[in-house]
N, C-alpha and C positions, 0 to 999 in steps of 0.2 A: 670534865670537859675532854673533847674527844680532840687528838691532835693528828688527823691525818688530812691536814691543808697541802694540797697540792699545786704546782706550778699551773696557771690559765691560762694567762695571757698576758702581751706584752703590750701596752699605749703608750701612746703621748711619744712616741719614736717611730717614725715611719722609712726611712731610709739612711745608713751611714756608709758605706763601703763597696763598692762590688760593684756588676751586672743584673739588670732587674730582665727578668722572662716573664713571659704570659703563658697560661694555662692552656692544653688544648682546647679548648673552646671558645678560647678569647676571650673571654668574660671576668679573669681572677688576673693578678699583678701578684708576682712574688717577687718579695722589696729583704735582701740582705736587711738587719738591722744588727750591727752589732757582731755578736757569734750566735743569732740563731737568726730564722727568717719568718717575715710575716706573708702570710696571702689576705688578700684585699680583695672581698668579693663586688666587683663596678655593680654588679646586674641588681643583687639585694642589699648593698652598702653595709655588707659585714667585713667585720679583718677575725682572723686568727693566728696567733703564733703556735709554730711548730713544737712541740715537747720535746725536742732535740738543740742539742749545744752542741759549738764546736769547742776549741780547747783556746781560741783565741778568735781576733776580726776575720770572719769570712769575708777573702777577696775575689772569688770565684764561684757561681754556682750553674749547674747545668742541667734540663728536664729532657727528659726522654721522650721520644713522638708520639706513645701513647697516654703521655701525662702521670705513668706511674711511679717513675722513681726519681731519684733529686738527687746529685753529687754534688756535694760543699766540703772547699777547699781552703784553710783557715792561710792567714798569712805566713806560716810557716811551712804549706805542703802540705799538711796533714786534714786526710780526706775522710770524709764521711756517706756512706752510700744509705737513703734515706727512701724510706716508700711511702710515696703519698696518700695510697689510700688507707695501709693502717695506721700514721704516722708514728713507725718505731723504726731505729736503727736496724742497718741490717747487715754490712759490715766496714769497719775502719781498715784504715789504708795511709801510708804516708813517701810519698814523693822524696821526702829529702833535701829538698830545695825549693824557693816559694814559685808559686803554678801562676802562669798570667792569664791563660786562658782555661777552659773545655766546653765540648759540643761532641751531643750526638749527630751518628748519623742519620738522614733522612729513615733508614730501613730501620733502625734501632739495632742491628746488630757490631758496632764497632763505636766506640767513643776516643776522643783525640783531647789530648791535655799538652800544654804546651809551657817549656818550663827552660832556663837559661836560653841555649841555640837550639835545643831538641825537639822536635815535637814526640808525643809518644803515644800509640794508636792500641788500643786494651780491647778485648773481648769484650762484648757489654756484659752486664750481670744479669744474670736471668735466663741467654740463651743457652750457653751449657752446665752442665753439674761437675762444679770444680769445688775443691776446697776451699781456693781462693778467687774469690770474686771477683778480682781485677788482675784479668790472668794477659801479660804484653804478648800485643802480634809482631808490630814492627817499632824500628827507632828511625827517625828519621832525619839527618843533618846536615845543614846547607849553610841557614846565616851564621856569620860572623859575629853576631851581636843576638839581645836580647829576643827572643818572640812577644808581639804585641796581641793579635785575633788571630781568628779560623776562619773560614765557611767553610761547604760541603756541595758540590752538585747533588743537585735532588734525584741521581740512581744511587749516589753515594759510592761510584768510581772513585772519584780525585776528593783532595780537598787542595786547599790554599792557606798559607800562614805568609804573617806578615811580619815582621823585624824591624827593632831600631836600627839597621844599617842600611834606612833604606828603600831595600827589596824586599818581593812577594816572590815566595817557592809556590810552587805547585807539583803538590806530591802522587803518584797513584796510589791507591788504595788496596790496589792488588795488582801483582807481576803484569805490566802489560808492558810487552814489546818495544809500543812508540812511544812511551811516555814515563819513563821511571821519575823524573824531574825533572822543574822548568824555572827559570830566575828571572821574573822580572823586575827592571829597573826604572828608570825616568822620574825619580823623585829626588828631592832636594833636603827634605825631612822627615821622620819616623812617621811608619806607616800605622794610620789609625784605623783602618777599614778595608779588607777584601772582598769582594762580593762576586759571585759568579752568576752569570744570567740565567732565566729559566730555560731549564731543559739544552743547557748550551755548555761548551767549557772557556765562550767569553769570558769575560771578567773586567771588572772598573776594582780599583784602587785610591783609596783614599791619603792622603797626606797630611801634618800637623800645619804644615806652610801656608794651606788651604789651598791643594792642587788637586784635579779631578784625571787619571788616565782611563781612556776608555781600550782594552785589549780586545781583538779580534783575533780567533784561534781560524787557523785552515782546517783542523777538525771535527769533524763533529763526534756529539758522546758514543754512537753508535760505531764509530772509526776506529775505536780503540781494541788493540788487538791484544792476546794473549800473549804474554811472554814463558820462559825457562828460568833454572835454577841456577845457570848459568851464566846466567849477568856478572860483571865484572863489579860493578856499585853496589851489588847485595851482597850482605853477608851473612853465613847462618851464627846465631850464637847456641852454641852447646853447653848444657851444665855439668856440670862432675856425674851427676845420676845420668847420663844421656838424654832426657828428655831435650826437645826443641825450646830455648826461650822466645826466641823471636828471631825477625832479621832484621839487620841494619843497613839500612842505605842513605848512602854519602855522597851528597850531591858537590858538585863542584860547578866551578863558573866556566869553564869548556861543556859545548856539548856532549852530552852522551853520545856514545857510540852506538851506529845507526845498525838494526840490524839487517841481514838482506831480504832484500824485496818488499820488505817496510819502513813506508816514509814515516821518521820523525815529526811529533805533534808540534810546530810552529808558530809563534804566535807574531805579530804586529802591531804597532801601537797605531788605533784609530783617528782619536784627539784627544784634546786637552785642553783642561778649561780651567778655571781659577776663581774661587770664590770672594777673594779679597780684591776689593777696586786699588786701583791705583793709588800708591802712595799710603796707601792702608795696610795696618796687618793686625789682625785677628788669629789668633792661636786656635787651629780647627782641635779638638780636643775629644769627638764622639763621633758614630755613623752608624745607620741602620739603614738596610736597604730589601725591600719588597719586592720578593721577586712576578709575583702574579702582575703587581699594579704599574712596575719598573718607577717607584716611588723613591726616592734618596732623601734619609734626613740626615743633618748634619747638626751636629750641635759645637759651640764656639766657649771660650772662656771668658767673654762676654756676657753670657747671660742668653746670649739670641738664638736662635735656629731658622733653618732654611729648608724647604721642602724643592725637593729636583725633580720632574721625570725627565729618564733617561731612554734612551741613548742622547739626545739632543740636548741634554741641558738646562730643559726650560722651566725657570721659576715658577713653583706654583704659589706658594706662598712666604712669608717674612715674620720672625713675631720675637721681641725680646718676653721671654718669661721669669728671669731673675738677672739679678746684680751679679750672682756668682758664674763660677765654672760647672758650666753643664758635665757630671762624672762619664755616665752611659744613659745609652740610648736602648728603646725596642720597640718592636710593632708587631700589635697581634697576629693571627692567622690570617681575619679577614683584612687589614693594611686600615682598618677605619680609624681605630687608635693608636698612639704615639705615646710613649711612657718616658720620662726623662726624671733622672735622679740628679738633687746638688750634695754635693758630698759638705761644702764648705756650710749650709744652712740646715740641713738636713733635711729639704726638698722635694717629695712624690709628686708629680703632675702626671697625670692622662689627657693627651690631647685629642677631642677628633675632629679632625682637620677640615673636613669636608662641611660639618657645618661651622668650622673657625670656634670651637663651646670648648670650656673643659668638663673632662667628666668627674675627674677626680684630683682637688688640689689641696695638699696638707703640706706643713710643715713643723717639725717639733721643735721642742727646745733645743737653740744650738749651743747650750752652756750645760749648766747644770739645774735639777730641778727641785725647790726647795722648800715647796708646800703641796698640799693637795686635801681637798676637799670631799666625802659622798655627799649627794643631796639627800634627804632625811626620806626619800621613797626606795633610796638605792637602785636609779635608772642611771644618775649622771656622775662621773669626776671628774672633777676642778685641779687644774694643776696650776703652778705657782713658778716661772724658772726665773736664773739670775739674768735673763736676758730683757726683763720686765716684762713679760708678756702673757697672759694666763688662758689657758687652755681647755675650754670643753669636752668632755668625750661621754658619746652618750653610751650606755651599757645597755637601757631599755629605751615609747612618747614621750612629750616634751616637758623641761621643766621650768618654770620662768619665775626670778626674784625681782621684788622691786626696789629699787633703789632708796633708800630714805636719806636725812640729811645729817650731814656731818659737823660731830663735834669734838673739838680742840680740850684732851685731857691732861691735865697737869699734874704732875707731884714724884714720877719718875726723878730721878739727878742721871741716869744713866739708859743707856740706848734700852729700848722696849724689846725684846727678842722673841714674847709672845702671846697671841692673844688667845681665847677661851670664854662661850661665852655657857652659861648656865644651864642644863635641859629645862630645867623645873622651872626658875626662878629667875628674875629679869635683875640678872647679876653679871657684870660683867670681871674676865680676873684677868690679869695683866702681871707678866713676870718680867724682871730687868735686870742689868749687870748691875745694879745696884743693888743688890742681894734681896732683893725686896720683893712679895707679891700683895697686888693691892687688887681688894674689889670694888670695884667700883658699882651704885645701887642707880639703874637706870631709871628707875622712878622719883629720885630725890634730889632731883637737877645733877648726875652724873656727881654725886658727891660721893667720898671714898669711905666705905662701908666698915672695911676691915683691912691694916696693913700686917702680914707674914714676915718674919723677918729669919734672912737664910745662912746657910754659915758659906755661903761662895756666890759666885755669881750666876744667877737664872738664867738658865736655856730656853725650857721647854714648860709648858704649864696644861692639863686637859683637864676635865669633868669626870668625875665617874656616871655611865648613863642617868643614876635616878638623883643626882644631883647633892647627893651625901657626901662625896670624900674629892677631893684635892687632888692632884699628883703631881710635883714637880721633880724637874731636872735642874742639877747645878752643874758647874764648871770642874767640880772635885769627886765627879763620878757616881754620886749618889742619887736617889728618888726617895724623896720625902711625901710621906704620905697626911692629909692636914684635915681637920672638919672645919669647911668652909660658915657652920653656924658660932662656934663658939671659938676657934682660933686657934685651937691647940692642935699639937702633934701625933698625928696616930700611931707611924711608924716612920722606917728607913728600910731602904737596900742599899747594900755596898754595891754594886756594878760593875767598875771599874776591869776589874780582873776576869771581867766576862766577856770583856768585849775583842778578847782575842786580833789582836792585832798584828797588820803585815808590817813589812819594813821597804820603805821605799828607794828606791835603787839612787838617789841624791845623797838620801839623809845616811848620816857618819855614825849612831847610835844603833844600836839595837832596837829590833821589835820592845824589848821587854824594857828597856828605855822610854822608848817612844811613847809608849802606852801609859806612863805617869803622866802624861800632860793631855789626854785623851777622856772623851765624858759623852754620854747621850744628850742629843739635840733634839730628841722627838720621841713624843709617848701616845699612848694610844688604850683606853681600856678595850677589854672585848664586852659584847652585846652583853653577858652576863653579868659584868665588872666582878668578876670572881678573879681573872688575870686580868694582866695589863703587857704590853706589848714594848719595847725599846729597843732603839738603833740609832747609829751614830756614825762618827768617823773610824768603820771598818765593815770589813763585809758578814759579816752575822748579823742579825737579828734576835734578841732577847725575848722569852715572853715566862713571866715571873706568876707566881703564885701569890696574892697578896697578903691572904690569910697568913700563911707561913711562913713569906718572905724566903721561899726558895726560888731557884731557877728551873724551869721545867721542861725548857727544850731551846736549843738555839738552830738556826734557818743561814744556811750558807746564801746567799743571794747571785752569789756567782762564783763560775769556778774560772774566767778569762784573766788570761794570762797580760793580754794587751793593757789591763789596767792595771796602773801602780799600785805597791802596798796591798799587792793578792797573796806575797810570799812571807814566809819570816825569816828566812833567812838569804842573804843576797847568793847568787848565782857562782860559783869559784871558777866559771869557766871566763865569764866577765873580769875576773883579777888581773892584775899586772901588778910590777913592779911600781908602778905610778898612782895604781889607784884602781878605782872601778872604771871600765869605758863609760858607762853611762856618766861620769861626770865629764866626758873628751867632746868638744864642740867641733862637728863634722862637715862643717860646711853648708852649704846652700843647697849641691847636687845636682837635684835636676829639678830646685826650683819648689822643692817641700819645706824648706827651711832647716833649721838647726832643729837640736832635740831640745834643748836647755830653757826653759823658761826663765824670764826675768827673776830677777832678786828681788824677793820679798812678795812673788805673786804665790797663791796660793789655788789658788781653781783656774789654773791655767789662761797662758798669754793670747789674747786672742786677737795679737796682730798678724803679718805675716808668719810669725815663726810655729812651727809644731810643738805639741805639747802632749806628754801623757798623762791621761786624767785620772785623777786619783778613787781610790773605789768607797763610796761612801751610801747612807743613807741619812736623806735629810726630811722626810715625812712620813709616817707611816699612818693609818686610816681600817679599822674596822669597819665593815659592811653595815648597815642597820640589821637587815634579817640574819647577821651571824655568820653567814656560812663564808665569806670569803675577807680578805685583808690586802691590803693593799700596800707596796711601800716603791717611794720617790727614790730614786739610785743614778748615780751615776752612769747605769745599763739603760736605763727606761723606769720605765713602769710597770713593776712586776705584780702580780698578780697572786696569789696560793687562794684556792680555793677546794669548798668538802665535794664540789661537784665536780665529777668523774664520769663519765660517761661511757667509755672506754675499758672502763675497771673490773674486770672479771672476781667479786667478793662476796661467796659463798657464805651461807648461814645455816649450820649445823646441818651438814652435807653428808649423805650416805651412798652406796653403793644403787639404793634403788628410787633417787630421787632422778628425772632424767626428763629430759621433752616430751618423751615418747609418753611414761606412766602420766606424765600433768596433763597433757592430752587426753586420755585415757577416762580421767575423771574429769573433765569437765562434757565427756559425751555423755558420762553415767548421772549428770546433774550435779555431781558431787561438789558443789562448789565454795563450802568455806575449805576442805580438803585440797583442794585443787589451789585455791591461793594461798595455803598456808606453803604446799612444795615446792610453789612456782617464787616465793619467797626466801625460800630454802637456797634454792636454786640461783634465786639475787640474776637472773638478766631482764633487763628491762624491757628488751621488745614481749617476750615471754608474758612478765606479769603483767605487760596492758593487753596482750590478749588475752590471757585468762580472764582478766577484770573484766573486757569489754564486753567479753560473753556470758555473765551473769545476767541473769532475767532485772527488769527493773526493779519489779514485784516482790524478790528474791531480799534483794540491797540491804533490807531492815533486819532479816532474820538471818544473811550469812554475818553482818554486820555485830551483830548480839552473841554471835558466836564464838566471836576470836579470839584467843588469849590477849593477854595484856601486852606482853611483847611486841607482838603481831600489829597490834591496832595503833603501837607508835610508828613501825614502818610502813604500814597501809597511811597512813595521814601525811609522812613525810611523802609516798610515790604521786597519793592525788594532790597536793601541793605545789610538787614540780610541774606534773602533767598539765593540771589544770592550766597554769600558765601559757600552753603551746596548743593544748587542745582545742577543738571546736566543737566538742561535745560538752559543753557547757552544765546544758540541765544533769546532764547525767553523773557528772564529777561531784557537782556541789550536792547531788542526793546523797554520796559518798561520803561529803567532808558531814554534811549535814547529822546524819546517821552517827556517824562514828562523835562527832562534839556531842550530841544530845544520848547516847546511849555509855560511852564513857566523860563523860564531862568533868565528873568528880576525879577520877581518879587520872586522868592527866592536869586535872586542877593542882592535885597533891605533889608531882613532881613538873610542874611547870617551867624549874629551870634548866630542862631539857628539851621541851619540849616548845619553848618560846619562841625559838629559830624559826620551827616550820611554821606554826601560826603564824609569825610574821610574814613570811613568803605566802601563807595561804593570803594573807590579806590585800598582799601588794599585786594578788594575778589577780582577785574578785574585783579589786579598784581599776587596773588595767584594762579588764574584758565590762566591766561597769563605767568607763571609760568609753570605751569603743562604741556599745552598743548604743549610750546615751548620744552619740555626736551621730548614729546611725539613724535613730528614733528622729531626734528631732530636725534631720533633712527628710524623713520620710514625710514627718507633720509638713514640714512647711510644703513640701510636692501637693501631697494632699490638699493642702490649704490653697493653693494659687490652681490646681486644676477643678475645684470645685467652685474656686470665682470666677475662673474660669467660665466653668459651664452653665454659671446661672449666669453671670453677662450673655451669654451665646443664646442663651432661654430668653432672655429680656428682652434682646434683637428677636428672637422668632418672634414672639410674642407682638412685640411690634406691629411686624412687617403682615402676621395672620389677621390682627385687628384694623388694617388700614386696606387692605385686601377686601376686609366684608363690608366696609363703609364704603368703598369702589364698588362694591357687588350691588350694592343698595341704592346707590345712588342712578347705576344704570338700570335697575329692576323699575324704578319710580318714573324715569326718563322715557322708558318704553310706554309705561302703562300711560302717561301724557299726551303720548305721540298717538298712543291708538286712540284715545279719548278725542282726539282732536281731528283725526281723520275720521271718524266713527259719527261724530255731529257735522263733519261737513256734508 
């Protein structure tokens, strides 16, 4: 078995931390989750997570105006610069201190990141060839107190930051004469939101108090003049090597000094307005503001939000969407949708306003998640968290179970921990802290079949797929392997010392302590039940060899820092004379709570107080067609999967295999030649154009031609394809061909080859699926415009027979009339 499972994708977690952005196009949401980020495509209802991590909770992330690069900012400072369209790192970077804000500018040449009092304005990456990518232009320093946001005028002259002391600075972006920097004030509480009007260097200010200032500037962006090096407020910084690092300007609450013959940029406060009625107060807590549509959203720690346009104030709309604290706020390019994350729930909503609908509303598990389900076609997972709540997520059309009724089983003495039910045989197995696994025979009034008897207490209980062997977990670290027909024991594994565990910053013990009272709660065979899969309370993942009873590889699950018990050994920088800080209780603050969880909680308090959650795996889940695994964590819902798409992986590669020669031969007809190099060669887009330029006629005899080797990864590409493609007839003449010309001899090693079969069978059910539900609306059109047409016939018909008995009847009437005047 082959183990290159790679990282897919992340579910069942749509939002925890940070600022969520929208795509240039408006049509994609990228939602922080954690330390990596998802995009959520509105338009085709897909999501993908990024194959990039950061080293701990991204609290900051920011998209460039061409939509190609991403700068994520983990709670620590430490930065990651990301390119969207390959999605690979491209390079690290770290601040020092934790970053509150960043945003590009409108041009994309200059990005601003904003961190204690400083703001700090970087070279983008991309525009010049530096060594280092995030090369500082200027520093900028005014508040007193922390930086909350940014904006940017859309020439991306100025920008604007805002501080818990308060005030909004407003920076130039470049030396200009009248405007090095501007302080404004008229607030009562930290400033939640700066915004600058279109095409203007007005600006509105937003407040936590729930105060709205409307600034009017005397000038305009065009007014702004060039200044010297000269300034009194700038300063050059020099390095030991002479090069320039930047300049620093230092704002102060006196005006700058005016230079001659140019007027200082001025500002005035317009009005002021207040979102809280009287006698009310609402904690404003988020803002996003539109500048095409002069739209204001605001969101409250209430749960509610409020739509403004501005200048004037007028309510356009009102709407609570949660119980919780709305985190951050966005709105796409076109201002149709509104995107609001709850950190407290874990939250994603897309509002669009205009028709009052949402477009997109999720929320995951805000605890932990502690089951999970495939559905036996491999489209859907089922998740399970401590919050009672269980979760759908589809992967592929729809799956529907039916509910049947429920019956009350007896003979446990202790709590049931897990159930299992038979592939083959309508057997149901049940494991308990009672040391005990019982089967129970659903055919024989749920009477108990067979009782196991364990030397600790049952975790965890599964099936091996064809229904022959047992697998349990106890309390003492071990997996016992059983024949569910006759009752004996096959084997064991020791586990225990596998499970590589951290040490959490509370507990007084050692990692290697700790770990004796530690055990797998979740097992899982693979499709081929040749291994079997375990994890538990640590962040590795187990996947054992059963024949052998070795270990065959183990799966770090996360490398985040943010989560307890990721380390083995505690931090010496954390020491004192008293102890670890992480046991020192800090107060309230500004309102996050304490760190400390209650005594005797274990998965964290989830009242007011904060809590760091421990890094665990409590489900994990083989795919049916094999190819990918899934497991439950305290990160989400991670994904390893053999499909790669991206993967540049060569097979027996030469100097003279290349685009150019595969081309070459498929002009000359050469074409089992031609897909054996373009195999060789291993890229995808490649070998479907080779494939797709094979004659039909051709299919049977290059088909007959292949080596054996060749004809396992020809079955595995039309496999995939088939599934996406819409060349139908044409693929399964492929699959067809290749089954009926090697049949036997992928018969002979079919436990390799059982994976893609499986996948071949789930795309022919899918696209046999579709076209059946296509067919039989076309019957039925057919069928109602052809009764149609004969009712419509039956009227003609009618109306032409009643016609010639009127024809008749006047034909007879004449020939009366003449008869009658003819004898007078």
């Amino acid at each position: 078995m082959k183990f290159a499972y790679k990282f897919s994708n992340l579910l069942g977690a749509f939002y925890r931390h940070g600022n969520l952005c929208f795509s240039k196009d408006g049509n994609s949401v990228i939602s922080p989750v954690g330390n990596r980020i998802s995009v959520f495509d509105l338009k085709n209802n897909k999501s993908e997570t990024l194959p990039v991590s950061t080293t701990k909770n991204i609290s900051c992330l920011g998209i460039s105006p061409d939509g190609n690069l991403a700068i994520l900012i983990d709670e620590d400072g430490a930065a990651v610069l990301v390119s969207l369209v390959t999605r690979a790192v491209l390079h690290h970077h770290h601040f020092h201190s934790p970053v509150h804000s960043v945003s590009f500018s409108p041009d994309g040449k200059k990005f601003v990141i904003t961190k204690e009092n400083v703001a700090l304005m970087y070279h983008a990456p991309g525009r010049n060839r530096e060594f280092n990518a995030f090369a500082l232009d200027k520093s900028y320093y005014g508040p007193f107190d922390e930086t909350t946001c940014i904006d940017w005028t859309d020439d991306s002259k100025c920008f604007a930051v805002g501080s818990k002391d308060m005030t909004t600075w407003i920076f130039g972006a470049e030396r200009w004469a009248n405007l090095i920097y501007y302080s404004l004030g008229g607030h009562k509480d930290i400033i939640v939101g700066c915004f600058f009007e279109k095409d203007s260097l007005d600006m509105y200010t937003v407040s936590q108090e729930g105060t709205l200032c409307v600034w009017e500037s005397d000038t305009e962006l065009e007014g702004l003049r060039n200044g010297n090096k000269d300034d009194d407020d700038v300063e050059e910084i020099i390095r030991e090597d002479g090069e320039t690092r930047g300049d620093v300007i230092k704002g102060r609450t006196d005006t700058p000094k005016q230079v001659e013959g140019i007027k200082n940029v001025r500002y005035s406060q317009r009005s002021k307005h207040y979102f809280n009625k009287a006698g009310d107060f609402n904690k404003l807590t988020a803002a996003a503001f539109h500048k095409k549509t002069h739209i204001l959203v605001t969101g409250f720690a209430s749960g509610a939000f409020h739509l403004h346009e501005l200048p004037e104030f007028d309510l356009i709309h009102s709407l609570s969407i949660s119980d919780q604290r709305i985190s951050t706020i966005a709105m796409n390019p076109t201002g149709d949708w509104i995107g609001f994350g709850c950190s407290g729930l874990g939250q994603l909503l897309v509002w669009e306003w205009q028709s009052e609908s949402y477009v997109f509303k999720q929320q995951g598990h805000f605890n932990n998640m502690n089951s999970l389900a495939y559905s036996p076609d491999g489209q859907y997972l089922v998740t399970g968290g401590d919050d009672g709540k269980v979760s759908l997520l589809p992967l592929g059309f729809l799956w529907n179970t039916n509910s049947g009724l429920c019956f009350v089983l007896s003979g446990h003495e202790g709590p049931v921990s897990s159930l299992c039910f038979s592939p083959v045989q309508s057997v149901l197995a049940s494991v308990s802290w009672d040391k005990t696994v019982r089967l129970w025979d659903m055919l024989d009034s749920w009477e108990t079949k067979e009782t196991l008897r364990l030397t600790s207490d049952g975790l965890a209980v599964t099936y091996r797929p064809d229904g022959q062997e047992l697998a349990v977990a106890s309390l003492d670290g071990e997996i016992t392997f059983w024949n569910p027909q006759t009752g004996g024991q096959a084997g064991s594994i020791a586990g225990r010392h596998d499970l590589q565990m951290g040490r959490k910053e509370t507990e007084k013990i050692t990692a290697k302590q700790s770990a004796k009272g530690k055990s797998f709660t979740s097992l899982c065979y693979s499709a081929d039940g040749e291994s079997i899969l375990a994890g538990g309370q640590s962040k590795c993942v187990c996947i054992y060899n059963i024949k052998e009873h070795v270990l065959m590889k183990k799966f770090e699950i996360s490398c985040n820092l943010s989560l307890d018990a990721m380390e083995e050994f505690l931090d010496r920088r954390k020491m004192t004379e008293f102890g670890s800080l992480s046991l020192v209780d800090e107060g309230t603050g500004d309102g996050d709570g304490v760190e400390l969880s209650l005594p005797g909680v274990k998965r964290g308090d989830m009242s007011s107080r904060r809590f760091k959650p421990e890094i665990r795996v409590s489900s994990l889940c083989f795919s049916p067609t094999g190819r990918s695994w899934a497991a439950a964590s305290t990160e989400g819902l991670l994904i390893y999967s053999l499909d790669a798409s991206l993967v540049f992986d060569p097979y027996d590669l030469d100097m003279d295999v290349t685009p150019a020669s595969i081309r070459q031969q498929v002009k000359k007809k050469e074409w089992a030649s031609a897909i054996l190099l373009s195999f060789r060669l291993n890229e995808m887009p490649l070998i479907r154009e080779v494939l797709e330029a094979v004659p039909y006629d051709q299919i049977t005899v290059v088909c007959s031609s292949l080596p054996d080797v060749y004809v396992d990864k020809l079955l595995n590409f039309v496999a995939s394809t088939l599934e996406k493609s819409n060349h139908l007839q044409f693929y399964l003449s492929w699959a067809q061909c290749l089954l009926t010309l090697h049949g036997q001899k992928l018969k002979n090693r079919s436990g390799a080859v059982l994976p893609t079969v499986q996948q071949l069978l789930k795309s022919i059910q899918r696209h046999s699926d579709d076209l059946s539900k296509l067919c039989d609306w076309n019957i039925y059109n057919i069928r109602y415009a052809a009764a149609l047409s004969k009712q419509r016939g039956m009227k003609r018909t009618a109306a032409e027979s009643l016609s010639d008995e009127e024809e008749e009847e006047e034909v007879a009437m004449d020939s009366g009339v003449r008869k009658f005047f003819s004898s007078a």
